[in-house]
C-alpha positions as CSV (number, residue, x, y, z in Angstrom):
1,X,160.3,70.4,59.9
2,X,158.2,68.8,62.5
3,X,156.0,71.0,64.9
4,X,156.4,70.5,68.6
5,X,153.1,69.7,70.6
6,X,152.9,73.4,72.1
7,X,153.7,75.1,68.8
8,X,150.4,72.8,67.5
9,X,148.5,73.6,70.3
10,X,148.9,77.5,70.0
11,X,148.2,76.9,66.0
12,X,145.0,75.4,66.7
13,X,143.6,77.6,69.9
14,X,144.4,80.8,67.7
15,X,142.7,79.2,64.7
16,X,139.4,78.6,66.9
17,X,140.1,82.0,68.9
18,X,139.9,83.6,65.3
19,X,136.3,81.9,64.5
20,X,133.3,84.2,65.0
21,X,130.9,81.4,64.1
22,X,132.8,79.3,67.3
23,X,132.2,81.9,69.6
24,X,128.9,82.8,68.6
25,X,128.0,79.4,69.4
26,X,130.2,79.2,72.5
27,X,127.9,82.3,73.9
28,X,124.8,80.5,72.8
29,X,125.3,77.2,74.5
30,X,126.5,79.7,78.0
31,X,124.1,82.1,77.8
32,X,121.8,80.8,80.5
33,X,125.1,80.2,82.5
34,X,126.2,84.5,81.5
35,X,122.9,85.8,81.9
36,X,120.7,84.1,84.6
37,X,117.2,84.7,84.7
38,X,117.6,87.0,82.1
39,X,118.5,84.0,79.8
40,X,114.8,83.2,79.9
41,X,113.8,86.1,78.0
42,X,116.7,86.8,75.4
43,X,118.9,85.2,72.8
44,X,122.6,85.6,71.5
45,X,121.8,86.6,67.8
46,X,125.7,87.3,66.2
47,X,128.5,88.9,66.9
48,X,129.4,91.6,64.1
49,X,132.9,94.1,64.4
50,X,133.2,92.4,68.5
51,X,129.0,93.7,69.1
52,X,127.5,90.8,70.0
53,X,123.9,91.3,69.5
54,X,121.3,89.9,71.6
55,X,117.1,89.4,70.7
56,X,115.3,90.7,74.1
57,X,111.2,89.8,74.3
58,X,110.4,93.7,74.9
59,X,111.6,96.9,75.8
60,X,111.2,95.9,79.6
61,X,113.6,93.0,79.2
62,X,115.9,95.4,77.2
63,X,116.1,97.5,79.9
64,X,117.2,95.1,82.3
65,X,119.8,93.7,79.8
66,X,121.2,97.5,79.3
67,X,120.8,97.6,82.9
68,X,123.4,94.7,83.6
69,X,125.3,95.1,80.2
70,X,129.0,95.8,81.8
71,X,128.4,92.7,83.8
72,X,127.1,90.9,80.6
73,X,129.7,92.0,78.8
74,X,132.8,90.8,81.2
75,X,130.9,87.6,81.7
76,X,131.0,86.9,77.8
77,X,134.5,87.8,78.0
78,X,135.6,85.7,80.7
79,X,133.8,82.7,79.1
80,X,135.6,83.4,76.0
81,X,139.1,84.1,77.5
82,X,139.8,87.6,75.8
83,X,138.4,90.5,75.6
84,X,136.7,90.1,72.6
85,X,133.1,91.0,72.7
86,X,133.6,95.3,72.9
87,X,129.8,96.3,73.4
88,X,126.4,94.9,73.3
89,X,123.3,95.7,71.1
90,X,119.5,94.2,72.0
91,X,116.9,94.6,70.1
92,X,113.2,93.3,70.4
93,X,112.0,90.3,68.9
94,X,110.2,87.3,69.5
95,X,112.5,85.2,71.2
96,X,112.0,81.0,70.8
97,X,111.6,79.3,73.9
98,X,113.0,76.0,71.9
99,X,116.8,77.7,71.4
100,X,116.7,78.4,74.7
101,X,116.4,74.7,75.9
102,X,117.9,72.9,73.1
103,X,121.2,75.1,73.9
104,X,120.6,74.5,77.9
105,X,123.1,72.8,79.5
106,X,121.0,70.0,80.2
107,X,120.2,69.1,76.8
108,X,124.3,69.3,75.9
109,X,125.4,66.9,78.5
110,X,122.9,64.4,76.2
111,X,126.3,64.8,73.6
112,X,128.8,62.0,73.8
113,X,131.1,61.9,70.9
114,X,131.6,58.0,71.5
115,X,128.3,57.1,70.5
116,X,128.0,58.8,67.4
117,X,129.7,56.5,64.7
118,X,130.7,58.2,61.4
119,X,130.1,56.8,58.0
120,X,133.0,55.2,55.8
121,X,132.0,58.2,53.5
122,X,131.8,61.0,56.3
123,X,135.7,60.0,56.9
124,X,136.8,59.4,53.4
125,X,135.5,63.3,52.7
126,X,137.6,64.4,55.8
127,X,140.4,62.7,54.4
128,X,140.4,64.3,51.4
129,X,140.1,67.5,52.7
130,X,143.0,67.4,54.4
131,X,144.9,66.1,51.3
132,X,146.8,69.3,51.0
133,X,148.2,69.3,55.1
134,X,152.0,67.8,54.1
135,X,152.8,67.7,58.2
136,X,151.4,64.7,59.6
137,X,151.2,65.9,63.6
138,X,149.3,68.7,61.7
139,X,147.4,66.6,59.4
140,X,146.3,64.3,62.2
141,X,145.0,67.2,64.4
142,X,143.0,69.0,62.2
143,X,141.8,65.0,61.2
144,X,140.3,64.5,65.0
145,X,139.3,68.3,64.9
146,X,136.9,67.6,61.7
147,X,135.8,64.5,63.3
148,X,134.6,65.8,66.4
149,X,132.6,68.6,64.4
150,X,130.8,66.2,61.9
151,X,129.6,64.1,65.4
152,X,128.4,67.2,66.7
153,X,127.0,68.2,63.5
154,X,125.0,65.1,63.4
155,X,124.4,65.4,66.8
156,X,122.3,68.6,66.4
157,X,120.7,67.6,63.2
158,X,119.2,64.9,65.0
159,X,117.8,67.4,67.6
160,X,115.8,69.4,65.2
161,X,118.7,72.1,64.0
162,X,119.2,72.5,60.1
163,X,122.4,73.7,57.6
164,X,121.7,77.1,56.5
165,X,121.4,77.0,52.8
166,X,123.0,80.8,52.2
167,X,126.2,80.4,55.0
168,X,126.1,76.5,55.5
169,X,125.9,76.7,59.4
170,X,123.8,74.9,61.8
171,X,120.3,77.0,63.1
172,X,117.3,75.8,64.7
173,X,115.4,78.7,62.4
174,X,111.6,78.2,61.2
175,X,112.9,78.3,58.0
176,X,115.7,77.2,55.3
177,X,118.4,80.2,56.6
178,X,119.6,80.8,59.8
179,X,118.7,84.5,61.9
180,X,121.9,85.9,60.6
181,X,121.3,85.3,56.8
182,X,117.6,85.9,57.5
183,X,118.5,89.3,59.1
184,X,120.4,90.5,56.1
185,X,117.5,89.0,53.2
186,X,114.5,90.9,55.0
187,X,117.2,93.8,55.5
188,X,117.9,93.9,51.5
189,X,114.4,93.6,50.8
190,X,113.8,97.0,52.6
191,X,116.9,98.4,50.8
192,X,115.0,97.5,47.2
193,X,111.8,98.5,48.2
194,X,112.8,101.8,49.7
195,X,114.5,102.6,46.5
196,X,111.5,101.7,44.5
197,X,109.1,103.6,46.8
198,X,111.4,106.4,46.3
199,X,111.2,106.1,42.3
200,X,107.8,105.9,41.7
201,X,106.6,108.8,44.3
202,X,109.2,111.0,42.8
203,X,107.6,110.8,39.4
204,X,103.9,110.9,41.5
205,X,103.1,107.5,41.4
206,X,102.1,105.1,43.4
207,X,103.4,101.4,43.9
208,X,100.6,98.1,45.0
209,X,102.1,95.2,46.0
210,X,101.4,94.0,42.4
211,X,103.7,96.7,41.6
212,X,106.7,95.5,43.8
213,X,106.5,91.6,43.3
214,X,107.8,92.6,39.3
215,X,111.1,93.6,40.9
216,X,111.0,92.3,43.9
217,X,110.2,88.0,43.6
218,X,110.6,87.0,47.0
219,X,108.8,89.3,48.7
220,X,105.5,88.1,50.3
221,X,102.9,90.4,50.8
222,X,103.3,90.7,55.0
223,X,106.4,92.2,54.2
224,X,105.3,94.6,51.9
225,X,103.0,96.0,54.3
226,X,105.6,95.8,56.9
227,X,107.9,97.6,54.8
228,X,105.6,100.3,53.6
229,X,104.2,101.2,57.1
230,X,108.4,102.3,57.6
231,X,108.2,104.1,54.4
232,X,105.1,106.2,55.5
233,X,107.0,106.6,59.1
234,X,110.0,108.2,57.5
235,X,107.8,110.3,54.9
236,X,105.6,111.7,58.4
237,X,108.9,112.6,59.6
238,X,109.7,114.4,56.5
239,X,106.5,116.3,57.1
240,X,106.7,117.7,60.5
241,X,110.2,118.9,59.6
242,X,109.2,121.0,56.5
243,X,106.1,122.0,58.8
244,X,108.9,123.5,61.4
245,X,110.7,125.0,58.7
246,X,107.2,126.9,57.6
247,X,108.3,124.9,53.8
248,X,105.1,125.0,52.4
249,X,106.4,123.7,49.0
250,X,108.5,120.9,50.8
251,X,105.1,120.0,53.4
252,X,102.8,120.2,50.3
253,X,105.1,117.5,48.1
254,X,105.6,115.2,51.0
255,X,101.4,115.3,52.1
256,X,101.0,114.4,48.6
257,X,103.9,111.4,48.4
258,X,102.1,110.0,51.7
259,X,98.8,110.0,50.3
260,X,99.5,108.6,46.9
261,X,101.6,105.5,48.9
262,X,98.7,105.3,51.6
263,X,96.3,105.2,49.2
264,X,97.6,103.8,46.6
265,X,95.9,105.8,44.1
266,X,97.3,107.5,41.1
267,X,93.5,110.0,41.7
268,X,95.6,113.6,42.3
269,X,92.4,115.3,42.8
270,X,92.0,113.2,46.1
271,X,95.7,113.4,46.7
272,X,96.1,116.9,46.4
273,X,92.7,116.9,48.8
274,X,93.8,115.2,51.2
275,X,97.3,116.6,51.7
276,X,95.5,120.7,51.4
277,X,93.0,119.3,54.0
278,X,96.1,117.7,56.3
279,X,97.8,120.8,56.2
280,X,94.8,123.5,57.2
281,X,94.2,120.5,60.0
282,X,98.3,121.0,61.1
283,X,98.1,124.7,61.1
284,X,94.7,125.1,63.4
285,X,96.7,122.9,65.6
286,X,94.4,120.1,65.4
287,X,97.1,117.4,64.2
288,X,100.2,116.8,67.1
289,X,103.3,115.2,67.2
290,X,103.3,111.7,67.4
């Protein structure tokens, strides 16, 4: 049974309107066009449950995008052609002046598909692939489709942009993954190392850097310090709330889980110390609320 040109055509515009990765690219190539000036200072990161989240230089420039997020948010929407995108989250980060201008308009318009010649092996591999497509209208679609994305693929490759060695999609990232995978490595390193903070101080001892490179290979030792400062955070936290309780068993154990990681010291005659000597400072009312 042969497929008329409109049924194809629907087949292939809801296979693309069903891509994340399209669209995420889609926003990145427009986001100077949906943004303006603010374009300058932010970055489409992904899009994750219809969130498309965005990197903003500070909290300033997070402001203004929360400021103008409706307005973002129909824009994205309108240059998709659904309503797809349901909220917007920023979040501060250094944002990399090169993704803006290698995805600027400017630097697309260098992209014509006619002067990009594929290999005899390039189209043999497509060929292949598409072994299994018995309908030939079909089978020569999705043919021209894969064509046109290995020219643009080699396109931006010869721009500076990379293939993701964890998802296999293009980034212009420092390193071998792209932000996306990157974001969820660092965010599973934090996971293991929480749980191994958590370990250790619960049996009252501390954990070195040394320590967490046994279980932990690939993290470096920025991280680790990166990482720890949160732990401390949330264990401070801990404190003032067991201080507004008036738990002096739950303040005492916490002083002394913050001062073995701060310190890390497995010395509980300066531990216990410092966390006696924290609280007496907390209840003169010498110590406020950060």
């Amino acid at each position: 049974m042969m497929v008329e040109p409109k049924e194809l055509k629907e087949m292939v515009e809801l296979a693309i309107s069903k891509s994340r990765r399209l669209k995420e690219g889609i926003l990145r190539a427009k986001w100077r066009e949906i943004a303006g000036e603010l374009s300058k200072k932010s970055e489409v990161l992904y899009i994750k449950n219809g969130i498309l989240y965005v990197m903003a230089e500070n909290s300033m420039w997070i402001q203004q995008l929360n400021f103008k997020k409706m307005e973002l948010l129909k824009r994205c929407n309108e240059v998709l052609g659904d309503r797809y995108i349901v909220d917007m989250f920023f979040r501060a980060g250094k944002v990399k002046l090169e993704n803006h201008f290698l995805t600027s308009k400017e630097v697309m318009e260098e992209y014509d598909p006619a002067r990009i010649q594929l290999s005899h092996e390039e189209l043999t591999f497509i060929n292949i692939s598409l072994e299994g497509v018995e309908d030939s209208a079909i089978r020569e679609k999705l043919f021209k489709l894969n064509v046109n994305a290995k020219k643009k693929e080699k396109f931006l490759l010869a721009h500076g942009y990379k293939v993701c060695t964890d998802c296999h999609t293009l980034h212009d990232s420092p390193g071998e993954l792209c932000m996306v995978c990157e974001n969820k490595l660092r965010h599973g390193l934090q996971e293991k190392l929480f749980a191994l903070f958590k370990a250790r101080l619960d049996e009252g001892k501390p954990v070195g850097y040394k320590d967490a490179v046994k279980d932990i290979e690939d993290l470096s030792f920025e991280e680790f310090e990166l990482i720890k400062k949160r732990k401390l955070d949330k264990i401070y936290k801990e404190m003032w709330i067991s201080y507004k309780k008036g738990d002096r068993s739950a303040l005492f154990d916490f002083c002394r889980k913050y001062f073995i990681l701060e310190l890390d010291t497995e010395d509980y005659k300066l531990v216990d110390s410092k966390a006696r000597e924290y609280i007496e400072r907390l209840e003169r009312g010498e110590i406020l609320e950060d």
